[in-house]
N, C-alpha and C positions, 0 to 999 in steps of 0.2 A: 970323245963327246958322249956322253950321258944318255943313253936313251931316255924317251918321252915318260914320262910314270902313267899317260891317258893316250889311246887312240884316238884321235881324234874322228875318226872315217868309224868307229864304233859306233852307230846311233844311238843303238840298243841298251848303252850301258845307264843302270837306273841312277835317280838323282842322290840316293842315298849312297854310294859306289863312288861316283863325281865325286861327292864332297869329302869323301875318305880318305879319296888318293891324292885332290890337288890340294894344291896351299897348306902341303905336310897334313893336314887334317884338320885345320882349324875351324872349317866348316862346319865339320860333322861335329865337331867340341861344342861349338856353339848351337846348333840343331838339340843334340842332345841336354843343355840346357835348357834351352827356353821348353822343350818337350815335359822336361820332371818338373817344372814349373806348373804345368798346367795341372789340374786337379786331377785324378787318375777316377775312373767309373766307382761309384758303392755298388755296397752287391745289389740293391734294387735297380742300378739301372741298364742291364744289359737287357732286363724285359719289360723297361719303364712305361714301355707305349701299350702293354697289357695290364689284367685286373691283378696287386700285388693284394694278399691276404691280411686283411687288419687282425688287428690286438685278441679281439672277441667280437663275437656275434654280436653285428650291428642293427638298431635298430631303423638306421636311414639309410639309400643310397646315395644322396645327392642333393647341393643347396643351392638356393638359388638368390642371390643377396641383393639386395635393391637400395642400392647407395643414397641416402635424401642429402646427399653434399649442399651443403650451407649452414645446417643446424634450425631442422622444426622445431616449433615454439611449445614446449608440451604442457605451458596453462591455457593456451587456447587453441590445440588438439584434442588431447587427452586425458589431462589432469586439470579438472574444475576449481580454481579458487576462488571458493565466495568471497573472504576476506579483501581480495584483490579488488573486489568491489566496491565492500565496503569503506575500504580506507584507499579508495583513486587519489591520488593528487597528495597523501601526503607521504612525508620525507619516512622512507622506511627505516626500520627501529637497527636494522644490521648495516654497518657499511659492506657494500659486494668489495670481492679484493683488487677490484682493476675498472679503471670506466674508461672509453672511449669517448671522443670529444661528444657532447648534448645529453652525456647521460650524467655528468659530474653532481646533477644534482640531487638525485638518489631517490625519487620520486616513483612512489608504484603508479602502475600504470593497469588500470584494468582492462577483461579483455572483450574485445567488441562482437565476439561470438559467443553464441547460446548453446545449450550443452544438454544432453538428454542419457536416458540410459537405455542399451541397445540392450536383444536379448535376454535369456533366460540367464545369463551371468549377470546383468546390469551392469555391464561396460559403459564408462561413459566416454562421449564421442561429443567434439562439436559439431557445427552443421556445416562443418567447411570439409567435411570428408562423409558424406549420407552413402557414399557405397562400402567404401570401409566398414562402417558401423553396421552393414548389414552382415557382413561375417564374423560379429562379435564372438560368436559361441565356437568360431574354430581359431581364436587369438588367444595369446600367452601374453598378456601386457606387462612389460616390466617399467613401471616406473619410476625405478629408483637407479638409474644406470649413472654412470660416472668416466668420466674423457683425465686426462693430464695433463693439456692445456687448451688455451683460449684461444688459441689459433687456427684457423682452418688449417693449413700445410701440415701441423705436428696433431693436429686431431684428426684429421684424415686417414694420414699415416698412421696412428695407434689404430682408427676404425679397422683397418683394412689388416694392419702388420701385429697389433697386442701390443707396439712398442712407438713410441713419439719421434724415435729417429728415421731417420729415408736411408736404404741401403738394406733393410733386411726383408726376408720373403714375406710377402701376403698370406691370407689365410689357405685362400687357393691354393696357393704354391705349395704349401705344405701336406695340403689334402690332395692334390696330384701325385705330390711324391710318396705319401704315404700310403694310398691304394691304387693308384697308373688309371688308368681307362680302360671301361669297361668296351667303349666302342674305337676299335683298331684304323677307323678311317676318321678319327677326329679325337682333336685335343680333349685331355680332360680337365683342362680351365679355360671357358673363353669370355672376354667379354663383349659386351655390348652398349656401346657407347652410343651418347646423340649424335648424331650426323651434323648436326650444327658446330660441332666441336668437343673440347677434352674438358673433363670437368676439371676446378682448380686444383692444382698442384698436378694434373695428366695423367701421363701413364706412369709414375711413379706407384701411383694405387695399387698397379697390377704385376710390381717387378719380381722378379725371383730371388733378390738375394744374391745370397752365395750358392744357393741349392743350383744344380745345372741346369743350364738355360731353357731344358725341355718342359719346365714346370713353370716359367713365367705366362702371363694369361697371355692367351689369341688373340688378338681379336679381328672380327669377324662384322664385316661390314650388313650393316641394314636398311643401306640402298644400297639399290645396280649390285654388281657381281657381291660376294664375299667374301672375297680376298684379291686385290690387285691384281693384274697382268694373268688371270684365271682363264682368258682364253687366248688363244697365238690372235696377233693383230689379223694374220689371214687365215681364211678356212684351208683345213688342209683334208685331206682324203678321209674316208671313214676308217677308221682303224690303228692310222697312221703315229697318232699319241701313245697308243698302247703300246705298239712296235715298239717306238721310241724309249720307254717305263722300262718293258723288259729288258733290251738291249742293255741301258744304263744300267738294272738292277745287274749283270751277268758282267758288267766290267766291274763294279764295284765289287761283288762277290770274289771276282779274281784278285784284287788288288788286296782285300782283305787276306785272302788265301796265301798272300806272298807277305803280309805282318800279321800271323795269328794271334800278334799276344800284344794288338793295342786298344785297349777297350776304348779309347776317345774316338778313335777310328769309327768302330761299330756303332757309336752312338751318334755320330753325324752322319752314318748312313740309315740309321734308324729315321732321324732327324729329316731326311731328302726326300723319304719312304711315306713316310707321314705325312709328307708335303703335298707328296704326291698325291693321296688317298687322298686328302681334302677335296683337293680337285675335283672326284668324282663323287664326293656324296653333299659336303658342303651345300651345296646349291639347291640341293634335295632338301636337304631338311631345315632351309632357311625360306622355302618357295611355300608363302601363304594362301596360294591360289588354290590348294586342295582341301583347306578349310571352309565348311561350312560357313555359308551365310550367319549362321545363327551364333555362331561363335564368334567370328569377325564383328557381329552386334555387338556379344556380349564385353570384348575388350575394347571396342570403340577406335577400331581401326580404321573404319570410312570416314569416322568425323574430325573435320580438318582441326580442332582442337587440338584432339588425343591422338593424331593417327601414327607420330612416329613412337613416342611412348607405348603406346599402345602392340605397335607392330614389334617391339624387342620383347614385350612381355611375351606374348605368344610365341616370339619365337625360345624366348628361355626356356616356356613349357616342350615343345617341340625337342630344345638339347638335352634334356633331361630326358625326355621319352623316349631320344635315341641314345641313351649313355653315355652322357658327361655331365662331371663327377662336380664339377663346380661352375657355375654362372653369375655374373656380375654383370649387373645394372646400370649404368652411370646416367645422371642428368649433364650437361651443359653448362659451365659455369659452377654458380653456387646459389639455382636459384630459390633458397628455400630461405635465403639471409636474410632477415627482414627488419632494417635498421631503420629505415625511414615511415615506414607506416604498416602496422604489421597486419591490418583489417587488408591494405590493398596487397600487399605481396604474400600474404595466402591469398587470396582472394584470386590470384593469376597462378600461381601453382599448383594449389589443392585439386582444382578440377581435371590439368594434366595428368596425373597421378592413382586418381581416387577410381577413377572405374574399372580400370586397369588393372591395378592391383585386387580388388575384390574379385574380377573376372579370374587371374589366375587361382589367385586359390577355392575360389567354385569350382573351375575347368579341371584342376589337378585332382578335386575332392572326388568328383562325377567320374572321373575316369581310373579311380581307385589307385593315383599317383602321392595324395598328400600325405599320408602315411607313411611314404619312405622318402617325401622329399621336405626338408628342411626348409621353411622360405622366412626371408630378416628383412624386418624394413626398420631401419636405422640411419639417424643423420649424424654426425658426428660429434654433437655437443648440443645443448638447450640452448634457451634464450633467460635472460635476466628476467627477473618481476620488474623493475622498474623501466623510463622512460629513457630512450633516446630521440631529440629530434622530438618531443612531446607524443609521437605515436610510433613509433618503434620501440625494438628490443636488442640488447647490445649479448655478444654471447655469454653464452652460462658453463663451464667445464662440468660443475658439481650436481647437475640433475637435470638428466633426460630422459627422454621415450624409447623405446626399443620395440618394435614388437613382430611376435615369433609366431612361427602358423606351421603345424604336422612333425615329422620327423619325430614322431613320442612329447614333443613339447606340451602341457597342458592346458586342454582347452577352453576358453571362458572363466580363465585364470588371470586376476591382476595381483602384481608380484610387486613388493615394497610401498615405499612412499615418499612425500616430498615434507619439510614445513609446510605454515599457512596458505605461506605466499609462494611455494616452489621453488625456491632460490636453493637449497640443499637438500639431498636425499637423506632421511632421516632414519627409514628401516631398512635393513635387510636390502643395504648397497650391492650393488653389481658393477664390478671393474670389466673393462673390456677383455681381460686374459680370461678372468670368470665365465663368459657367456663364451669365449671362444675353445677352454676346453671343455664346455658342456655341447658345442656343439660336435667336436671331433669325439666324445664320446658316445654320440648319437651314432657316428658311424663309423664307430667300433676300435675308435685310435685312443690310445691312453697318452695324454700329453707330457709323460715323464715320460714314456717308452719310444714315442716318435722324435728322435734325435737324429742330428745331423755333426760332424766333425768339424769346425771350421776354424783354423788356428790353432789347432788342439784343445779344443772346450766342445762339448758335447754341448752343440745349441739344441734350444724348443721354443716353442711358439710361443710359450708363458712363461717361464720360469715359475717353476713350484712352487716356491716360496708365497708369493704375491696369488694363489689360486685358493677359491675355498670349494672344499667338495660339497659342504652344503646346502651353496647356489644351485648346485646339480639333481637335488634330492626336492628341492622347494620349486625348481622351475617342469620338472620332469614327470611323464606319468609314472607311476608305480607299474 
């Protein structure tokens, strides 16, 4: 009779050993697939959770992007058309290329906001954002931006990814992998979402792709704790967490010591590492109670209006102050849509929004942050000249608002243009790749040179082709 090929009374013997010796080895055959299956580490990411060194000397650290999901109406934001008033009510001379049911009749539709010029730029602003307009002279307004389609889901996606399909990284994701984190006890993408819920199309906005999971966005709650299950249901002793961290990190360190050469390994202990740190500083610099009165004023955090908007702006400033590298905004839904009446749905969202925003970028400027930090308020697509529903606006892919504050952007600068009526961008167009490799070259990433391998095609965030360097030279300081 054949001896046994495993002791059984062995406890000690490890799982990779097991699978070697029983079942002739088919175990281990199969381990060892599914293993080279999985992506193996790039060279950035054995120290992904530290600062990696960009292209050249950048001139930003960090962005902070504020999602307007639904699509702002930028003739009655931003971009004044008299004509729109002039000719209300009749059949516009261009057909748009898509109508949604009440707008089939093609009907311009003037806009029921008044409109002024802020500042020493002469930006003009309607009176449905009076705080925005007050930081005229530190905006970069691009009005001549351009989406790829008319759908929220794939124009979200391009907002967020440069590309109309779901499945590839965010901008974030990119700008993680491309510099890691400057601050070692916290992600360097997170976002921050309403607490009322995920805006449309979710967390796809925030995914990583195919980049490694460590560069998809956080997020990072902005009520009660910061992160789920953040503290044990019960109190346990003072110290006794810490114990716990070390102990773990010193098995894990062994375990690695005994497969020195699997780097997926090390990056899910990296991964557990960084989990852990959250734990301890998260809470720190998400806690608004060390904030001055004065400031809590100026983002309109006490006012039940503004208070939860309000409280993520703040707390954006806050991740950025403590070094992370990318922040995202999100509202709720989509509620910037405004199909059935466009006087009442800005007229409910502009004030959420409007103080807020002006208050961070005074607060970043005062504290000698806007200069190296990048801030984008962007909805994903315009609104039509004409009517839907007799006072709405149905979406527009071909001409929208963008606008940009620090980070070298230039300030009290309005950049392109629309036709009469703003139905198409007619100067010195901006595609979504465009502003997003001007952004990554603000800090310090060349968007031909930040590549990733996936399938054997050196991906990037734009594809060169479709980028003008132009956009870079027209939207940027000298």
């Amino acid at each position: 009779m054949a001896s046994p090929l495993i002791n059984l009374d062995q406890t000690s013997l490890p799982r990779r050993q097991w699978l070697q010796t029983a079942g002739m080895g088919f175990g281990a055959c199969a381990l060892r697939w599914m293993l080279h299956g999985e992506k193996p580490a790039t060279a950035l990411e054995p120290s992904a959770f530290g600062p990696q060194p960009p292209h050249f000397s950048p001139k930003a650290k960090s962005v902070i992007m504020l999602v307007q999901n639904g699509g702002p109406s930028q003739m009655d934001l931003f971009d004044p058309k008299p004509a729109l008033s002039k000719l209300d009510g009749a059949v516009h001379a261009e057909k748009v290329e898509m109508f949604q049911p009440g707008s089939e009749n093609n009907l311009l539709l003037a806009s029921p906001w008044k409109f002024d010029k802020y500042g020493e730029s002469g930006m003009d602003f309607s009176n449905a954002l009076p705080y925005t307009a007050e930081v005229a002279d530190d905006l970069c307004m691009i009005r001549s931006m351009q989406s790829e389609h008319n759908n929220h889901t794939e124009a979200l996606v391009m907002i967020t990814s440069a590309k109309i399909f779901p499945g590839r990284p965010t901008l974030g994701s990119w700008v993680s992998y491309g510099l890691g984190s400057e601050n070692q006890n916290l992600p360097a993408y997170v976002v921050l979402r309403d607490p009322k819920g995920y805006p449309s199309t979710g967390s796809t906005l925030w995914q990583n792709g195919w980049l490694p999971a460590m560069h998809r966005g956080t997020e990072l709650r902005t009520t009660g704790p910061p992160l789920l299950n953040l503290r044990p249901a019960q109190s346990l002793p003072s110290g006794s967490r810490q114990t716990d961290r070390d102990f773990l990190a010193q098995l894990n360190r062994r375990h690695l010591s005994t497969y020195p050469d699997e780097p997926l390994l090390e990056a899910r202990i990296q991964n557990y590492e960084l989990a852990a740190r959250i734990q301890l500083e998260a809470e720190d610099v998400l806690d608004l109670t060390t904030e001055t009165q004065d400031t809590l004023d100026l983002y309109g955090v006490d006012s039940q209006d503004t208070s939860t908007y309000a409280a993520r702006m703040l707390m954006a400033r806050r991740l950025v102050e403590a070094g992370v590298r990318f922040v995202q905004v999100f509202l709720n839904g989509a509620p910037w849509d405004s199909h059935a009446n466009v006087n009442d749905e800005i007229r409910k969202i502009a004030p959420v929004t409007d103080q807020s925003t002006a208050a961070l970028i005074k607060d970043l400027k005062q504290r000698g942050l806007l200069d190296e930090t990048i801030v984008m308020w962007t909805g994903e697509f315009g609104r039509l000249p004409v009517s839907q529903n007799g006072k709405g606006r149905d979406h527009n892919r071909n001409a929208f608002t963008a606008l940009m504050s620090g980070g070298g952007f230039k300030a009290g600068h309005i950049h392109g243009a629309t036709n009469e009526v703003g139905y198409r961008a007619i100067e010195d167009p901006v595609s979504v790749p465009d502003l997003f490799a001007t952004v990554l070259h603000q800090l310090g990433l060349d968007h031909d040179q930040l590549t990733y391998n996936h399938h054997g095609r050196e991906e990037t965030l734009t594809d060169s082709p479709v980028t003008d360097a132009a956009v870079q030279h027209a939207l940027l300081e000298a």
